[in-house]
C-alpha positions in Angstrom: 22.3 -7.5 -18.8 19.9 -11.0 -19.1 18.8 -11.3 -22.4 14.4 -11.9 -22.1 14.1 -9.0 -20.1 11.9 -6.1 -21.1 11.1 -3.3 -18.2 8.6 -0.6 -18.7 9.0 2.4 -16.7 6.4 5.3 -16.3 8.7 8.5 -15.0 5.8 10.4 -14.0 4.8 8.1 -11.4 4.7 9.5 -8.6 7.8 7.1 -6.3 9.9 7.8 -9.5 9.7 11.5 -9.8 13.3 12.4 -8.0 14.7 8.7 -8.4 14.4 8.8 -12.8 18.5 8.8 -13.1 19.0 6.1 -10.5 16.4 3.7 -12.0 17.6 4.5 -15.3 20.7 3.5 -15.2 19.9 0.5 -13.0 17.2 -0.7 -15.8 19.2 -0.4 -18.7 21.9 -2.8 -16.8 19.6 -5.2 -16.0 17.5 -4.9 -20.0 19.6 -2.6 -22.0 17.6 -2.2 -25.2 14.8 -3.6 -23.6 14.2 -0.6 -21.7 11.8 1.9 -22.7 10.0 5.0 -20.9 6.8 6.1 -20.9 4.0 9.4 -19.3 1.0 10.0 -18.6 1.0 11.4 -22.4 2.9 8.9 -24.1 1.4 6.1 -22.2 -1.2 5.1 -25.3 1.8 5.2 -27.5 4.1 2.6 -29.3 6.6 1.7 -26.6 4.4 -0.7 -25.0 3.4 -2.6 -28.6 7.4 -2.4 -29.4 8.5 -4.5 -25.9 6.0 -7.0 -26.3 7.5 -7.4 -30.2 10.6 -8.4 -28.3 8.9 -11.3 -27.3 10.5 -10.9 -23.4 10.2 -13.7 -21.0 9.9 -11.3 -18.8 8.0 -7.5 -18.8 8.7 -5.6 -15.6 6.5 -2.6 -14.9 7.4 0.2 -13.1 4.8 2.5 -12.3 1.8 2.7 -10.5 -1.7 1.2 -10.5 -2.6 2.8 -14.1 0.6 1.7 -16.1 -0.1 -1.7 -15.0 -3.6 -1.1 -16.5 -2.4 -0.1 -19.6 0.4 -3.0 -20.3 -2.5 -5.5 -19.0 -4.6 -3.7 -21.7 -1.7 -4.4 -24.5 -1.1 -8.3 -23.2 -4.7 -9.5 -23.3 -5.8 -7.6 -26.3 -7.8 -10.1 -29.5 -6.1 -11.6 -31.7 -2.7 -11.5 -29.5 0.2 -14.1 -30.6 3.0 -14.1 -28.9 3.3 -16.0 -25.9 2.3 -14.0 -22.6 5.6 -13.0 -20.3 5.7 -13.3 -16.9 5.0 -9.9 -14.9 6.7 -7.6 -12.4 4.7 -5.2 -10.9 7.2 -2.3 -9.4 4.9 -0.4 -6.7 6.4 3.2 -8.6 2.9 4.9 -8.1 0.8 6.8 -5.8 -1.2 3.9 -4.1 0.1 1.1 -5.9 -2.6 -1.7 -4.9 -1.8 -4.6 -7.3 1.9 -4.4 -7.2 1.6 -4.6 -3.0 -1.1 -7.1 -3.0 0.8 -9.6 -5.7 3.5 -9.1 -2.5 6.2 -6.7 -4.1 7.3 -4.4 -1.4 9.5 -1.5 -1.2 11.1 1.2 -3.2 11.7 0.9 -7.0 15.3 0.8 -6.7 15.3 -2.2 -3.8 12.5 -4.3 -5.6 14.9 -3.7 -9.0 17.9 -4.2 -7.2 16.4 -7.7 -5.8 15.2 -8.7 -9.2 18.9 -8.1 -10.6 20.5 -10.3 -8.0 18.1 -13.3 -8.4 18.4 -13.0 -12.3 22.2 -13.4 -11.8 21.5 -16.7 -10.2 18.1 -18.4 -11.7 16.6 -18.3 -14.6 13.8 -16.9 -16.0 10.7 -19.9 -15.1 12.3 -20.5 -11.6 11.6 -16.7 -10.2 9.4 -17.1 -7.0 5.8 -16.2 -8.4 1.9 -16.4 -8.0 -0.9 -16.8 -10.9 -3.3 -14.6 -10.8 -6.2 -13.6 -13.2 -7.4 -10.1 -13.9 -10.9 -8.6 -14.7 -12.1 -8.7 -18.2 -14.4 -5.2 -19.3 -16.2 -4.9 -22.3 -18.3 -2.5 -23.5 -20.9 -3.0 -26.7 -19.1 -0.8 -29.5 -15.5 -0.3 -27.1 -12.3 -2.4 -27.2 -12.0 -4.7 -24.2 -10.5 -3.8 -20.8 -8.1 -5.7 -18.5 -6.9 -4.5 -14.8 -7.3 -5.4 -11.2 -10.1 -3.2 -9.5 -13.6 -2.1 -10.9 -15.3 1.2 -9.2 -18.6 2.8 -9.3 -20.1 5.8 -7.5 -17.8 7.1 -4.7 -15.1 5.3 -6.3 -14.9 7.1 -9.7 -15.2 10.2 -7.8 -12.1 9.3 -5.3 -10.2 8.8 -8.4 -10.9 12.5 -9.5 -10.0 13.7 -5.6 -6.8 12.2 -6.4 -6.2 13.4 -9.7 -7.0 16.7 -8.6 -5.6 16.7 -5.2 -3.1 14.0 -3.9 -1.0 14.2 -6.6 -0.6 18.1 -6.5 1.0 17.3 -3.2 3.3 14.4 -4.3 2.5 12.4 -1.7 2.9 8.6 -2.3 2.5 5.1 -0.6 0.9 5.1 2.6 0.6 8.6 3.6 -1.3 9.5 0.3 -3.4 6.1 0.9 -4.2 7.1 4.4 -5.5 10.7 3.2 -8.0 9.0 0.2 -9.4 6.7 2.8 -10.1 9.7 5.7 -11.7 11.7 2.6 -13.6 8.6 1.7 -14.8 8.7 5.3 -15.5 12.0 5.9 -18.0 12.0 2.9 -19.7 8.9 4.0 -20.3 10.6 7.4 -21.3 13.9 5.5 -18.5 15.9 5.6 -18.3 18.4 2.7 -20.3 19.5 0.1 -19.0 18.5 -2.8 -20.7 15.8 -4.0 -18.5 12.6 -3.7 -21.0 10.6 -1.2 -23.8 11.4 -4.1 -26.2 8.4 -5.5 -25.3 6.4 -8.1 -27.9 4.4 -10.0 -27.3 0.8 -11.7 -28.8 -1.6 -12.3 -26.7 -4.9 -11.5 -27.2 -8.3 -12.2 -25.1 -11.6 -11.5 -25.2 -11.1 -7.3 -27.2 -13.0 -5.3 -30.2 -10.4 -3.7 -29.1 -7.4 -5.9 -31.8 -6.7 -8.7 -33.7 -4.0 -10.4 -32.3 -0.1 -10.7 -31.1 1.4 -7.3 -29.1 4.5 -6.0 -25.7 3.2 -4.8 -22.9 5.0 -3.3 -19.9 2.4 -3.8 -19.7 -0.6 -6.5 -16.5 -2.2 -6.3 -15.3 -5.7 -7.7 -11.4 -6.9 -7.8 -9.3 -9.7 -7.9 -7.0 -8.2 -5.5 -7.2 -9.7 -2.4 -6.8 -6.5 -0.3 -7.2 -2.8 -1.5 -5.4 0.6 0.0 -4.1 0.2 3.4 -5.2 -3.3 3.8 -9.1 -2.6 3.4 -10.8 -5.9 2.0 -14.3 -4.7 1.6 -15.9 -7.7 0.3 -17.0 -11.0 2.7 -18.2 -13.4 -0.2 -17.3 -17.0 0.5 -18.5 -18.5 -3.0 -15.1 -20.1 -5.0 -15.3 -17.6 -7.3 -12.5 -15.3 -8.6 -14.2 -11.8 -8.5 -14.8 -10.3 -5.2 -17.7 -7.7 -5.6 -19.5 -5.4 -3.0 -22.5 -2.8 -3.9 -23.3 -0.6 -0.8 -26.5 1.1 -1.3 -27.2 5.0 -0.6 -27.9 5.5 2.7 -27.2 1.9 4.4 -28.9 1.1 7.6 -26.2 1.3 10.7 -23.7 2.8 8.3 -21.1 4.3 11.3 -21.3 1.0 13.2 -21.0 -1.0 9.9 -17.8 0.5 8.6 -15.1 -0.9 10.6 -17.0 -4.6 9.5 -17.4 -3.6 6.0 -13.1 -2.2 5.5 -12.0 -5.4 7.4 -14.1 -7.7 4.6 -16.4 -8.6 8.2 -19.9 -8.3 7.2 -21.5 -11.6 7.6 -23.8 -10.1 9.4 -24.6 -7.4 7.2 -28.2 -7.7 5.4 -28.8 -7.3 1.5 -32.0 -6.0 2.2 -30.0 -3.4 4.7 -28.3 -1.8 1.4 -25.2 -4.4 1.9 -24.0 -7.3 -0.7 -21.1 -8.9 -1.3 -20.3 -11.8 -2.9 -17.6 -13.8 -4.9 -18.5 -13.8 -8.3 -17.5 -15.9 -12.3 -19.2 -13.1 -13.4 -20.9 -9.7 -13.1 -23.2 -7.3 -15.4 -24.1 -4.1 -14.8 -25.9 -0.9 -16.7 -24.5 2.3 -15.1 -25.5 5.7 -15.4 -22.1 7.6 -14.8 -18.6 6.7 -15.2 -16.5 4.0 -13.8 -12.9 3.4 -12.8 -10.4 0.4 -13.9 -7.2 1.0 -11.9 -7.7 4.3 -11.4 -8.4 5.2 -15.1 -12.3 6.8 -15.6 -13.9 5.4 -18.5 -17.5 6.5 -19.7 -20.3 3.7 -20.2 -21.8 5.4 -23.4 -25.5 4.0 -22.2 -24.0 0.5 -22.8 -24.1 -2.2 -20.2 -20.4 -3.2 -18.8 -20.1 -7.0 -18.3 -16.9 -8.2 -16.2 -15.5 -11.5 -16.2 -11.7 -13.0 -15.0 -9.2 -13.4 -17.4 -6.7 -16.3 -18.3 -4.6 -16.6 -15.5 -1.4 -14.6 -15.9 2.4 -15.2 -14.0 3.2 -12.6 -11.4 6.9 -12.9 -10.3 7.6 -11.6 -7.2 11.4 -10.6 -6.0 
């Protein structure tokens, strides 16, 4: 057991479902009393407020892209005062986009088994690990909100597809990744009726050729450097932390474009064609439907949503 170490573990995630006793067991040697468990219902609770009272050096994270959201949420809320630990993200989710792109791979019990053998030999500051700010939300009137990926129009309603679908099935990682991103396709080729390829209409101001209110059918923005299966839909090349893409409805040369636009290729795609993307400080934007941090939906309430990149937080990677 290393004394500093907290580890928060989400048992309804969807790589831990089947492995809770084995991950368990291992956690508690690594933390003992600095392990605590948390679900989907519990997840707003007080287990996360009491392991950052410990004060760790430390806070691992087991779960997938949302319980990440909600820790980020805890650790960068006003009028914090502890010092902010250094992060493991354990990929224990469905798609699990920031743990893989921060570089964690494999299952929860390898990644936790490799983090128990290099705590028995290093300490604390010496783990291998990367600096990385996350995106900054807020709302008029709402608390503020901290994750990796922003989404708008097809996005938000991928996230319901999921909610509704995927997860029925139990499949995680790549097969359930590969599955979202056909779907995605098939509705931006017209397949199905059910409404996910639908206009959504913002108005969006802080990229370079975007302006005014127009029907879009994806806004995305991230500091991840890749999304699910690799994708890196964005081809900015401004020195700016927040990569952000707005597709238009109804994109000129949309089949031929998408292989450009998932590779984060699209130099040669027009703003003026329904294409922008652009690496941003900053980004403001008046939405008329829900979006999506992290795979959580959250309602605009007619306010505009303004997102900028956090203080830079320590990712440890075993």
């Amino acid at each position: 057991m290393r004394s500093g170490v907290a580890i928060l573990c989400n048992t309804e995630s969807g790589r831990v479902r089947g492995r809770r006793a084995g991950i368990r067991e291992l956690c508690r040697s690594i933390a003992g009393e600095g392990y605590a468990e948390v679900t989907g219902a519990t997840i707003g609770g007080a287990a996360i407020p009491d392991l950052l009272a410990r004060r760790p050096a430390l806070l691992v994270v087991i779960g997938g892209d949302g319980t990440l959201h909600a820790v980020l949420g805890h650790l960068l809320a006003p009028g914090r005062g502890a010092p902010l630990p250094a992060l493991v993200a354990v990929p224990g989710g469905t798609t699990n986009m920031s743990a893989l792109d921060l570089g964690v791979r494999g299952r929860p019990l390898e990644v936790l088994e490799r983090l128990r053998a290099r705590l028995a030999q290093q300490d604390i500051a010496t783990l291998p690990a990367r600096e990385r700010s996350v995106l900054a939300v807020t709302r008029a009137g709402a608390a503020p909100l901290h994750g990796m990926f922003f989404g708008a129009g097809i996005i938000t309603r991928g996230v319901h597809y999921v909610t509704s679908r995927l997860r029925s099935t139990r499949l995680t990682g790549e097969t359930a990744s590969g599955l979202l991103l056909v779907r995605f396709l098939g509705a931006l080729l017209g397949a199905g009726d059910d409404g996910l390829a639908r206009p959504t209409y913002a108005n969006i101001e802080g990229m370079k050729g975007v302006q005014g209110r127009q029907p879009y059918l994806a806004i995305m923005a991230s500091v991840l450097d890749r999304l699910l299966l690799g994708a890196r839909p964005y081809w900015g090349t401004e020195p700016a932390p927040i990569h952000a893409t707005a597709i238009r409805t109804r994109p000129t040369r949309m089949l031929r474009s998408i292989p450009s636009v998932l590779r984060g290729r699209g130099e040669r795609l027009r703003v003026e064609d329904g294409y922008a993307s652009a690496n941003v400080a900053s980004l403001s934007l008046t939405l008329e439907e829900p979006f999506v941090i992290d795979g959580e939906t959250y309602e605009t309430g007619g306010a505009s949503v303004s997102l900028a990149a956090s203080e830079p937080l320590r990712f440890v990677c075993p």
